[in-house]
N, C-alpha and C positions, 0 to 999 in steps of 0.2 A: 371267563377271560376278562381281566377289569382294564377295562379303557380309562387313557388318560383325562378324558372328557366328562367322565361320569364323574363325581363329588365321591371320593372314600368312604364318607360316609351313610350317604343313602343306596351308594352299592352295598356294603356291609347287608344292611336292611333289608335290602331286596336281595342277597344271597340268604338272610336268613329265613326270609318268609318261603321262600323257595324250597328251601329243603325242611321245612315244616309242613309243607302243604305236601311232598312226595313222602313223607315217613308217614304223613296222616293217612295216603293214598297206599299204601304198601312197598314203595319202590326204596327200600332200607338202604341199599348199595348205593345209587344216587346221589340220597338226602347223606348217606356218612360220607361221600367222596366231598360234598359240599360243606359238609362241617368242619371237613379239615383243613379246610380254604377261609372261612372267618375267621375275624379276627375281632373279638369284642372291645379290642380295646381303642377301635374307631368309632364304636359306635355315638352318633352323636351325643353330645353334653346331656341335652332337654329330653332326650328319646332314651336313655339312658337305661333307665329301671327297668322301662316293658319290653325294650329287646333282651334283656338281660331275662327277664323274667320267660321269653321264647324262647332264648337259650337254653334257658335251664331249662325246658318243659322239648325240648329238640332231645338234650342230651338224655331224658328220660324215655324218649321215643327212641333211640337208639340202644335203651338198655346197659345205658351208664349208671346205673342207680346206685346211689349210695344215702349215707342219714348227713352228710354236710350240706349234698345237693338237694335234699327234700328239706332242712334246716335252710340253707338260700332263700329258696323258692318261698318258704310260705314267709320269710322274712318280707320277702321285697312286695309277697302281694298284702300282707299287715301294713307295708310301709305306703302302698301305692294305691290300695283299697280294692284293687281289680280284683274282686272274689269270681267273677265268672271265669277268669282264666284259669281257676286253681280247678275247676270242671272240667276245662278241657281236655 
């Protein structure tokens, strides 16, 4: 439920860490009711890539798979260096 007070985009953030951490946890139903509720295209400017990159690694944990979204993914972590995310 996004309050007026909260910033758009560090709520984004924290909706998406949220339902990373319950798909991580098993709670699939949850983390997909909260996926459908992001919206990446607030995600801040500067913080951009690596939400982008949980995203993509969200909608793999839901079982969205396909070869664009593993093409994304290792794009943005060549782009952004974060090799330990492409682990998790």
């Amino acid at each position: 439920l996004f309050r007026s007070y909260i910033d758009a985009g560090y709520y984004e953030t924290l909706l998406l860490c949220n339902a990373l951490a319950l798909a991580k946890t098993k709670d699939k139903k949850e983390a997909s009711a909260i996926y459908r509720q992001l919206k990446p295209s607030r995600f801040y400017y500067l913080t951009k890539k690596i939400n982008s990159i949980l995203y993509l690694k969200l909608e793999k944990e839901l079982g969205k798979n396909s070869e664009l979204l593993s093409e994304q993914l290792d794009t943005l972590i060549l782009e952004t260096g974060f090799k330990k995310l492409a682990e998790m």
